[in-house]
Structures are given as C-alpha cells and as structure tokens.
C-alpha positions as a Markdown table, in Angstrom:
| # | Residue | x | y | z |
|---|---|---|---|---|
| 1 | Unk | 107.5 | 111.3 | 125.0 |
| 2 | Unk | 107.7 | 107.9 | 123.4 |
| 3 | Unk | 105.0 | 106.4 | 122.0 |
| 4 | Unk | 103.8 | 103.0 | 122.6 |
| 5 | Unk | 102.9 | 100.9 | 119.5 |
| 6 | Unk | 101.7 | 97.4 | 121.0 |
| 7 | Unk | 98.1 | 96.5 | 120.8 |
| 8 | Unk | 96.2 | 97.5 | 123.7 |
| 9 | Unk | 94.7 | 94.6 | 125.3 |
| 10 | Unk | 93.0 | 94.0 | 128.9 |
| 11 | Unk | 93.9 | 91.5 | 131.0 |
| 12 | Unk | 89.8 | 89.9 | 130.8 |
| 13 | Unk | 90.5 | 89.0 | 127.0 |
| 14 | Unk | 93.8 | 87.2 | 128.2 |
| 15 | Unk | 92.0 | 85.4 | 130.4 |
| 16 | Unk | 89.2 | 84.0 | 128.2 |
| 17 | Unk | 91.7 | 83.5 | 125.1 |
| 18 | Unk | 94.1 | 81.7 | 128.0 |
| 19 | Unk | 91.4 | 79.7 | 129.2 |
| 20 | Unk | 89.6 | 78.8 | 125.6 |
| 21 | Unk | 93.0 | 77.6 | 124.3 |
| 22 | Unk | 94.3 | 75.7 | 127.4 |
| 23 | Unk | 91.2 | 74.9 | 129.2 |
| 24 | Unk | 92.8 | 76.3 | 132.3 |
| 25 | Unk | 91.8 | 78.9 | 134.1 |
| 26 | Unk | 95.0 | 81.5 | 135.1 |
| 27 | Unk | 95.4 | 82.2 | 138.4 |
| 28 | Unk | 97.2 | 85.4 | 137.5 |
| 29 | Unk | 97.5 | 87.3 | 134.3 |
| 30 | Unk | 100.5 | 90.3 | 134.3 |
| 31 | Unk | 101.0 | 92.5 | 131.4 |
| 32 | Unk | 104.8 | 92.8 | 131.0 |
| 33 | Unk | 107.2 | 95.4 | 129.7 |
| 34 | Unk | 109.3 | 93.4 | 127.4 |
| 35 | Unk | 108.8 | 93.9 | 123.6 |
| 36 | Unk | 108.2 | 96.7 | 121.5 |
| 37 | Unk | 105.7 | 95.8 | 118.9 |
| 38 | Unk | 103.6 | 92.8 | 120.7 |
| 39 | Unk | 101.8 | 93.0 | 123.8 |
| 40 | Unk | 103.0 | 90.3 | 126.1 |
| 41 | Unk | 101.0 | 88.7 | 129.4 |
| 42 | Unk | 102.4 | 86.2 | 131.8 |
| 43 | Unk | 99.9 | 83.5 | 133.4 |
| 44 | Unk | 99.8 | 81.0 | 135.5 |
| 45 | Unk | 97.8 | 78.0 | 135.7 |
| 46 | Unk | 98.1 | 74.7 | 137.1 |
| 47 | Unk | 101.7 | 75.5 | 138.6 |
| 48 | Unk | 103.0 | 76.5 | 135.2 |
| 49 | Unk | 104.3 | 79.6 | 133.8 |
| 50 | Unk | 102.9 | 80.6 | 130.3 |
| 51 | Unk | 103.6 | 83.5 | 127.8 |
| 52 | Unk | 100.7 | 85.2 | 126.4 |
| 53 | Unk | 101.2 | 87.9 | 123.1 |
| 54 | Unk | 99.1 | 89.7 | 121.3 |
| 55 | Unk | 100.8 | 91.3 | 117.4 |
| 56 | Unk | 99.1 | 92.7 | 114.6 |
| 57 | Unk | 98.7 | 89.9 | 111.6 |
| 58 | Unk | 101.2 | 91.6 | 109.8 |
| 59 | Unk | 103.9 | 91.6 | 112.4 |
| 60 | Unk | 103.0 | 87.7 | 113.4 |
| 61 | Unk | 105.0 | 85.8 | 110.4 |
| 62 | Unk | 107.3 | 84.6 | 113.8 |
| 63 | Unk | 105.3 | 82.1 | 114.3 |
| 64 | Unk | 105.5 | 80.9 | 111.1 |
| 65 | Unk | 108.6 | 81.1 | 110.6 |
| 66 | Unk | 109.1 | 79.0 | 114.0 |
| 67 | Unk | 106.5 | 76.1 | 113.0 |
| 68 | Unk | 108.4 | 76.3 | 109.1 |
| 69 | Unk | 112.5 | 75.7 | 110.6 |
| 70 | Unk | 111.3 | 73.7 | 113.8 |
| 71 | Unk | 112.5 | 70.5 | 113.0 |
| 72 | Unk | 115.9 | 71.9 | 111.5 |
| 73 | Unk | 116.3 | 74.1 | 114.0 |
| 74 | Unk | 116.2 | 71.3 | 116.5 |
| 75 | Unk | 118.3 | 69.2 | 114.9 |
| 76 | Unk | 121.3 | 71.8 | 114.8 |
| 77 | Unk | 120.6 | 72.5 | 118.6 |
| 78 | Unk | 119.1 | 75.9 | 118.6 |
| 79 | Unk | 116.6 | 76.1 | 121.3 |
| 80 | Unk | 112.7 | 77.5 | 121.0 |
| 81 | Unk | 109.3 | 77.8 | 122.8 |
| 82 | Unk | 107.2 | 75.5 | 123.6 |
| 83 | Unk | 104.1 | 76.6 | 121.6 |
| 84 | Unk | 101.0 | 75.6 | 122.9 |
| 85 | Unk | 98.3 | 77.4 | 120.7 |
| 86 | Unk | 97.4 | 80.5 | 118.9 |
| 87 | Unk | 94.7 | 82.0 | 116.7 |
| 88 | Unk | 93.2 | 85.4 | 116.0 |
| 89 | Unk | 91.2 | 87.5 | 118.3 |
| 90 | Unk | 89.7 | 91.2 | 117.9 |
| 91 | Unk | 92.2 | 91.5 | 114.4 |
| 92 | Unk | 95.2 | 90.3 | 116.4 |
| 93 | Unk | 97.0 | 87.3 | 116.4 |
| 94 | Unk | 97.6 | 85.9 | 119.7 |
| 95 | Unk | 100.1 | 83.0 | 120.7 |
| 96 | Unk | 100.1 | 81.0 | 124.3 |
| 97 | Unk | 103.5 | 79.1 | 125.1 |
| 98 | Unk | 105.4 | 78.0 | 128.3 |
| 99 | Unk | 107.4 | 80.0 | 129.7 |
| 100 | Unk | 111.4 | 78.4 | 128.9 |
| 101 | Unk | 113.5 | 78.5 | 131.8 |
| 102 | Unk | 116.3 | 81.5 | 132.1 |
| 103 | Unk | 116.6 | 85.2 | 131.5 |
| 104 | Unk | 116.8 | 87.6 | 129.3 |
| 105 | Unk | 120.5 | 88.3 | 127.4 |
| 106 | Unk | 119.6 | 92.1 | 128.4 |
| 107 | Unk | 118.9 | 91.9 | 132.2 |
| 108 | Unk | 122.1 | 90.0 | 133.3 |
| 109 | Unk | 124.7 | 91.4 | 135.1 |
| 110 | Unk | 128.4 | 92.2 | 133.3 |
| 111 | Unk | 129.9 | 88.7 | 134.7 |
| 112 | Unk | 127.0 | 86.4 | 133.9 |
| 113 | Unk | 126.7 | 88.0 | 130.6 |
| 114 | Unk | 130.3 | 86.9 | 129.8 |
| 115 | Unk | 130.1 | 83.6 | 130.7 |
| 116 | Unk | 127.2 | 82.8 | 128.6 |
| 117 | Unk | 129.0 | 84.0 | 125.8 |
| 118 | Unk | 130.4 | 80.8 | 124.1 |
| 119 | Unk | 127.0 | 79.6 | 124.1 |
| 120 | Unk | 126.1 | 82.3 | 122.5 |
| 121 | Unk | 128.0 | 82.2 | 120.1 |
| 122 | Unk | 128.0 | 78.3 | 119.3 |
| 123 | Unk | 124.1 | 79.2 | 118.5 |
| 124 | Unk | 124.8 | 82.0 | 116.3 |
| 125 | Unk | 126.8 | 79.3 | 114.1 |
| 126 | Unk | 124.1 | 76.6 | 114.8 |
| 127 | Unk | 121.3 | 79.1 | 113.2 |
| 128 | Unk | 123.7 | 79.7 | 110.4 |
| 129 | Unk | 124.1 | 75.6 | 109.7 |
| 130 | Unk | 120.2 | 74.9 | 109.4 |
| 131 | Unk | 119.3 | 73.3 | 105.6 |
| 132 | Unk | 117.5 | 76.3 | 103.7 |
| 133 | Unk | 118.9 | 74.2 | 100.7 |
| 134 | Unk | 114.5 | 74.0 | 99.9 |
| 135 | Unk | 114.2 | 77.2 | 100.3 |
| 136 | Unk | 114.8 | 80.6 | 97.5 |
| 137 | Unk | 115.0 | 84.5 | 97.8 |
| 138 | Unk | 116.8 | 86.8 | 100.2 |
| 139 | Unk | 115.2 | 88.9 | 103.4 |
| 140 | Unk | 112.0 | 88.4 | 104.8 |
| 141 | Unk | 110.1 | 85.4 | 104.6 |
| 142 | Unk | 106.7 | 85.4 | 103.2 |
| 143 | Unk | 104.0 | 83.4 | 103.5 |
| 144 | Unk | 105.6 | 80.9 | 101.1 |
| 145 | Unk | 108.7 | 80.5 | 102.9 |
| 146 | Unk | 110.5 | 82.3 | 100.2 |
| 147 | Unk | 112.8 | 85.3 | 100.1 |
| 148 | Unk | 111.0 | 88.5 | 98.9 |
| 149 | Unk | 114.1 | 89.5 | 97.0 |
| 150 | Unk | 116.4 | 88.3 | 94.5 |
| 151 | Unk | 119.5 | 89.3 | 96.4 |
| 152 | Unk | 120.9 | 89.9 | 100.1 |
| 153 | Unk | 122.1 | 93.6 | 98.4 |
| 154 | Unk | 118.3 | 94.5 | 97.1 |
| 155 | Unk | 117.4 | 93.9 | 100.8 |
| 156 | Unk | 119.9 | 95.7 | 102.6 |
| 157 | Unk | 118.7 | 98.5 | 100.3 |
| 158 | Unk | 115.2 | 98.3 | 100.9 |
| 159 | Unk | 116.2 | 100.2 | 104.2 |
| 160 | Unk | 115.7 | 103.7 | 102.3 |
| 161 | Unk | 112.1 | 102.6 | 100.1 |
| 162 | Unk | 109.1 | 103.8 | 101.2 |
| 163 | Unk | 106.9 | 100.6 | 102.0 |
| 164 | Unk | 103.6 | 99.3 | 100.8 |
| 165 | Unk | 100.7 | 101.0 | 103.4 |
| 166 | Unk | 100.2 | 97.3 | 105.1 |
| 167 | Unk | 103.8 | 97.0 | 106.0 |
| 168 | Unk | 105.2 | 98.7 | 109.3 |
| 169 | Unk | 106.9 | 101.7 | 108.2 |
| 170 | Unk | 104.3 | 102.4 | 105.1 |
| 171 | Unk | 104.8 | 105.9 | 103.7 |
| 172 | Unk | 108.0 | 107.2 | 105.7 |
| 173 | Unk | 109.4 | 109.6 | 104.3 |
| 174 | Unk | 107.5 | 112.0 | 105.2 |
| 175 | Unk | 109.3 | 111.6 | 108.7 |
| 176 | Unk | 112.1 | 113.7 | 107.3 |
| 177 | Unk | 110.0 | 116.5 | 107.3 |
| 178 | Unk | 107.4 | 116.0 | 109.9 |
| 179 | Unk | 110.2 | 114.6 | 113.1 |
| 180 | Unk | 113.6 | 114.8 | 113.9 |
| 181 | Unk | 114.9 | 112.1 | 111.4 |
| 182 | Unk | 117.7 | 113.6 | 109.4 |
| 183 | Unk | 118.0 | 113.5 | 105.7 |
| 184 | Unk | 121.9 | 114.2 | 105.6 |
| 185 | Unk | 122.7 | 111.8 | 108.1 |
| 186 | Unk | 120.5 | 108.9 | 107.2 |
| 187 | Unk | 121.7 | 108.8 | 103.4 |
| 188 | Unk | 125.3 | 109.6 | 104.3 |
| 189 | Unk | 124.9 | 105.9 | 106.0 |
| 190 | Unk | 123.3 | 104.6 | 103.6 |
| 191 | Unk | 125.6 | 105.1 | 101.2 |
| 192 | Unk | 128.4 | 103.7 | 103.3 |
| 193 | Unk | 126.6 | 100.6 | 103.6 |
| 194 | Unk | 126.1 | 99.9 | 100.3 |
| 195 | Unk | 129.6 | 100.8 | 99.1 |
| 196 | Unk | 131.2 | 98.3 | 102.0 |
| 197 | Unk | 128.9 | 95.2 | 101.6 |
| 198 | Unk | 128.4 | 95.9 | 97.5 |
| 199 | Unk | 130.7 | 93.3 | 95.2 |
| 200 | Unk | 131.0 | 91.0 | 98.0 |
| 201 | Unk | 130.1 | 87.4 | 98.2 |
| 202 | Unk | 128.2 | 86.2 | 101.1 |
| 203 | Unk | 126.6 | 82.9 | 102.0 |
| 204 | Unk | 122.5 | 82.7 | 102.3 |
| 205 | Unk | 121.7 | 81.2 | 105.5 |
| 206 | Unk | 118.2 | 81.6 | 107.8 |
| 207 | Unk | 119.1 | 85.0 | 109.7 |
| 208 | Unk | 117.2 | 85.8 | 112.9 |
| 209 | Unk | 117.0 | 89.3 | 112.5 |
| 210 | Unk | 116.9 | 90.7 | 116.3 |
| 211 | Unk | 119.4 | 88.0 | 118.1 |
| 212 | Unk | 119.8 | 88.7 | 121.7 |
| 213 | Unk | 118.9 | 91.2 | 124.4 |
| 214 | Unk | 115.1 | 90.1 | 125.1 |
| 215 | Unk | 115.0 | 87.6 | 122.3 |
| 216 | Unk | 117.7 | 85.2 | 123.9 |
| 217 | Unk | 117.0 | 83.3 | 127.3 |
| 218 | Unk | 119.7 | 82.2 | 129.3 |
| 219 | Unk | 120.0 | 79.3 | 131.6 |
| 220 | Unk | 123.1 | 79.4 | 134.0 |
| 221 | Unk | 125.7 | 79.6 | 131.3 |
| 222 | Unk | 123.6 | 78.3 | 128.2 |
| 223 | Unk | 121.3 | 79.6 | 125.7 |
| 224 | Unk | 117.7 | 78.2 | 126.6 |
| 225 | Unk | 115.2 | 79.2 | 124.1 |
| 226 | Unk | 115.9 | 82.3 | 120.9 |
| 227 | Unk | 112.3 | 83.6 | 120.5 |
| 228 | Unk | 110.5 | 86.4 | 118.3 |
| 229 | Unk | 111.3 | 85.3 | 114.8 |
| 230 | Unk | 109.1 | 88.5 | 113.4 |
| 231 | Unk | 112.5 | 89.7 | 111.6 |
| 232 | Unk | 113.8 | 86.3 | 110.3 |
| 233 | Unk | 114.9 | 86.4 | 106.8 |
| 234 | Unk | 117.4 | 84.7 | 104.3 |
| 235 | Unk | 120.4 | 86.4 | 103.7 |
| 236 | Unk | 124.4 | 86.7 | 105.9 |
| 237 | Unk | 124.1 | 85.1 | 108.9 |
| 238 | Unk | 126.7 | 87.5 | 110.0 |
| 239 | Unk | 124.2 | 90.3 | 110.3 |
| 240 | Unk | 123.0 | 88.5 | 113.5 |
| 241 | Unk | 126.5 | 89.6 | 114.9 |
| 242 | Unk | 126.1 | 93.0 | 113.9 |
| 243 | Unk | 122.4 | 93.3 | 115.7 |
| 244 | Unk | 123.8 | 91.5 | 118.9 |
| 245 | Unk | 126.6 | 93.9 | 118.5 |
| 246 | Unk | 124.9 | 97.0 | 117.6 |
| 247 | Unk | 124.3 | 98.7 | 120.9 |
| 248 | Unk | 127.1 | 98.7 | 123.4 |
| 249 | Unk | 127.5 | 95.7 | 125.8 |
| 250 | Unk | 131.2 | 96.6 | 127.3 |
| 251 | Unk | 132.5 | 93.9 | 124.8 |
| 252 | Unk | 133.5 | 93.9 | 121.4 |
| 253 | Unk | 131.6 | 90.9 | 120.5 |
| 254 | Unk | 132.6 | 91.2 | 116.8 |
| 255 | Unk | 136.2 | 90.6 | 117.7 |
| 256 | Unk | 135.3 | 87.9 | 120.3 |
| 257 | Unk | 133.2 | 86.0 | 117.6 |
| 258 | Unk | 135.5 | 86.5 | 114.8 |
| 259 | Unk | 138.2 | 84.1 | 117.4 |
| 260 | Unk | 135.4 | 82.5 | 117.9 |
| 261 | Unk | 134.4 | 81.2 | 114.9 |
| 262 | Unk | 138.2 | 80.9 | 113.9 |
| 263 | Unk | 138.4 | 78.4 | 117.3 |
| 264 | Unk | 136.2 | 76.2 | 115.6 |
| 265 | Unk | 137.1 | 76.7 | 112.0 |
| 266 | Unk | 134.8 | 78.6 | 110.0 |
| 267 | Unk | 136.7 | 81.8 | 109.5 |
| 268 | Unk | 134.7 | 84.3 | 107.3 |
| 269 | Unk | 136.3 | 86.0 | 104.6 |
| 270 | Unk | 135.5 | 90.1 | 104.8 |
| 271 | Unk | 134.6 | 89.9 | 108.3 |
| 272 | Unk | 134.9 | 93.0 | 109.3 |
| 273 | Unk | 133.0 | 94.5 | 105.8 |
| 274 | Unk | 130.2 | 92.7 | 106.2 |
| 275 | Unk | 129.9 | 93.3 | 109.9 |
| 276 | Unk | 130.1 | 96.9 | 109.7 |
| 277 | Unk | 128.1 | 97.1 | 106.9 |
| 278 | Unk | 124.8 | 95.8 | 108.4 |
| 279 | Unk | 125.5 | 97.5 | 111.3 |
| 280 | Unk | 124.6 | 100.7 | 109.5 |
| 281 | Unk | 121.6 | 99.0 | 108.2 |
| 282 | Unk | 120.3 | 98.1 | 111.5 |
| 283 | Unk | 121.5 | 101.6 | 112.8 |
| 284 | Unk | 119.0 | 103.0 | 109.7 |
| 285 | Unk | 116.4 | 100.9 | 110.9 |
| 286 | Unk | 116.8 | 102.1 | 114.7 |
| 287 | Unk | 116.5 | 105.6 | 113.2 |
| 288 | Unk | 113.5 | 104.9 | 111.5 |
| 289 | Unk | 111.7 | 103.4 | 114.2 |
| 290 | Unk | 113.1 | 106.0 | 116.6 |
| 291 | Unk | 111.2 | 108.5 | 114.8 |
| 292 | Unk | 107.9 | 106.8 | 114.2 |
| 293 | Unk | 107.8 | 106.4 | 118.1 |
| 294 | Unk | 108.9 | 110.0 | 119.3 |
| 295 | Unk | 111.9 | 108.6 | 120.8 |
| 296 | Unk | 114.4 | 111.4 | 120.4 |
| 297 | Unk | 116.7 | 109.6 | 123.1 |
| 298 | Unk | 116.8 | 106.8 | 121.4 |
| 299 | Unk | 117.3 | 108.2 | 118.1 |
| 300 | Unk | 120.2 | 110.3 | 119.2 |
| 301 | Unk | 121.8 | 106.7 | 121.3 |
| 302 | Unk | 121.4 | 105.7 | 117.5 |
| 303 | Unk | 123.2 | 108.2 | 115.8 |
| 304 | Unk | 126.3 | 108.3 | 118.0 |
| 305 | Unk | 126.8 | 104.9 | 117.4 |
| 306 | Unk | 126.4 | 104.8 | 113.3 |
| 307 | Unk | 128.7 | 108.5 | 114.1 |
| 308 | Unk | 131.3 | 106.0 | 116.0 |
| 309 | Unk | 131.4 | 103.4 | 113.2 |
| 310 | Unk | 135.3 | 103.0 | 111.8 |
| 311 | Unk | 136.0 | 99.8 | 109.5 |
C-alpha cells in the first residue's frame, strides 16, 4: 500500500491560517489530491478561488525560488501564481495564492493535450532564456540563490549519495536491503547516465525540475501559470524535457521539441545524449521515492521505462 508523506493537516487550521492571512473568512475549505509531498486545500472567499499548502521547511525552497526569479521570469513570459502570503505554522510552511485559471497538463484529454503543445514548449525555451548571469553553482538552489555544486555532472551524480539526515531521502541506502529497490538495476543506470552525459558541454540555465503534469496549468491552448519550484536548480535546461518526457504521454515529445526548438532556431548540439541521460537520472530518482513510499506499482511503471531506454 502506498504510503502518504504530506503533512497531515485539518481543515480548522486552514481556516484560521486562511482567515489570519487574508482577513477573509472561507466559505469552503477542500483538501485535494494533487501533490505528493505538500498538503494542498482549496478555499473560497469573497467569490475567489485560493490555493492553500502546507510542506515541511525543508521542502518549501519553491517559494523562494519563485520570489528570487519573479521579475525575470516575467519578463521572458513564463507565467506563475499569484502569491498572496505565507508563514510558518505548527513546523510547516504554509503558502495562500489565487487560484490561476486552467488545468492541469495531466488531466486533459489526448486532443487538448496536443494542442497546447507549442505553448508548451515556447515556455520550456522561455525558462531556459531567464538571466542567471548573477547567479553561481549547479543543482539545487540554496538559501543563497547559489548552486550547491560546482558542476551539472557532480549533481547528476548525487542521485546514488546517501544524503544529510535533514534532506528528503537521508540515509537510503538501506532501502536496498530493507524494500524492493534493486541494487543491480539502479547502478546499471547509473552508470549509463554518467557515461552518456560525462565529457559533454552543456549550458547552465535555471531548470524547473518537475515541468508539467500537475505543475503546468493550461488555459484553452496556453500555458497559464508553472507552479511548485521545490526542485528548481541550475544546470541543462534540457533536463526539463526529459522530466516532461519521462512517463508516457502517447507522444514523443523529445522528437517534437527537438523540431521545435529547430523551428525557432536554437538547435542543441547532443540532443539526444543529454535527453536520455537525465532521463535515467529522474528514472533513479522515481525509484528512490517509489521505495520510500511502498509504491511497488510505481516502482515497477519506473523500471520498464529506464528498461525501454535506447539512445
């Protein structure tokens, strides 16, 4: 049975939190499904919609992130949230924002999904244009705005370290012995990740991290708002491909992009290297996670896929 992670929060908390913050009080507060590390509420209030999450500190660098690239973000055309406020409650930190029009990349149907496409993929090139120039360090940002490492290859790698206990994963390794995470298969990936993606030059852009299915609103045909930063990082903003193109949509969005981006003249050199190769890094990570949250189907969805990969 999987096992659910978010905080546990009742819905009397969202209400006072909603109501301290906004000076509103909801009309309705609805815990929702979406989101697999934050509790998320919806609420009403004064004929508006509103967001409501609750994440652990440690997984609530997002917002940071979002209040950090705002302005360039804007200025290249890449949609957010309206944030309206956000704080800490009971060791959590909470965030209220309005609710942007549109739905979820995930929940539309075949055709819709299609047509939103271009948009799509103008935003993936928009995110990849914003000036980090300021900015130093590769994968996640930390409280300084700066890359933790000294290279996009020392990151990718830090998918088979154990991490410090106040980071997500913490000790992990144990996993191998104590769930159905396999050794053979997980370094076996590993390896051909590092030995497609190591040599290569890449450009260092800000990177999403989780682009698409619930993180990516769509409004008729256009990209409305990209939300959750909690993975953002520094690094190829081709690996935002890779994650949109990870699990199986019924298109091959790599080779729609790669036209794409040759449509509008930024070819990438190694295309399908890099692509491939942080698709087994977020394959690793799925596996990973998979197993800290009892989720044998998904772990096994997981494995056929990294099993299917063929540069």
């Amino acid at each position: 049975m999987t096992q659910d992670i978010r905080p546990a929060i009742d819905r009397r908390t969202v209400r006072q939190i909603f109501r301290r913050c906004t000076g509103w009080v909801p009309e309705e507060v609805r815990q929702l499904g979406t989101g697999q590390i934050a509790a998320t509420f919806s609420c009403t209030a004064k004929g508006e919609s509103f967001v409501v999450q609750f994440a652990a500190p440690s997984m609530g660098v997002g917002v940071d992130v979002e209040r950090r690239f705002r302005r360039g973000l804007h200025d290249v055309g890449v949609p957010l949230r309206h944030l309206v406020g956000e704080g800490l409650d009971q060791g959590l930190r909470w965030t209220i924002a309005r609710k942007a029009a549109g739905e979820t990349m995930s929940s539309l149907p075949t055709d819709a999904y299609e047509r939103c496409l271009t948009s799509v993929f103008d935003t993936l090139l928009a995110l990849a244009s914003v000036d980090v120039s300021d900015t130093r360090g590769f994968g996640w940002i930390d409280e300084n705005g700066r890359g933790r490492w000294d290279s996009w290859l020392e990151h990718l790698r830090f998918v088979r370290r154990e991490e410090p206990e106040e980071m997500f994963y913490g000790k992990w390794h144990e996993l191998f012995e104590t769930t159905f995470l396999g050794r053979t298969v997980f370094e076996r990936c590993y390896e051909k990740m590092v030995e497609l993606i190591e040599g290569l030059e890449v450009p260092r852009a800000l990177v999403h991290g989780g682009f698409g299915y619930g993180n990516v609103l769509i409004d008729g045909v256009k990209v409305s708002a990209v939300l959750d930063w909690q993975d953002a990082r520094f690094g190829d903003p081709l690996f935002d491909l890779a994650y949109l193109d990870f699990w199986p949509s019924g298109f091959d969005l790599a080779a729609r992009f790669e036209t794409h981006c040759r449509e509008r003249g930024t070819a990438q050199p190694d295309y399908r290297r890099r692509v491939m190769s942080y698709k087994y890094n977020i394959g690793l990570d799925a596996m990973r996670f998979f197993a800290v949250t009892d989720n044998r189907a998904g772990y096994d969805g997981a494995v056929r896929i990294l099993s299917g990969l063929a540069y």
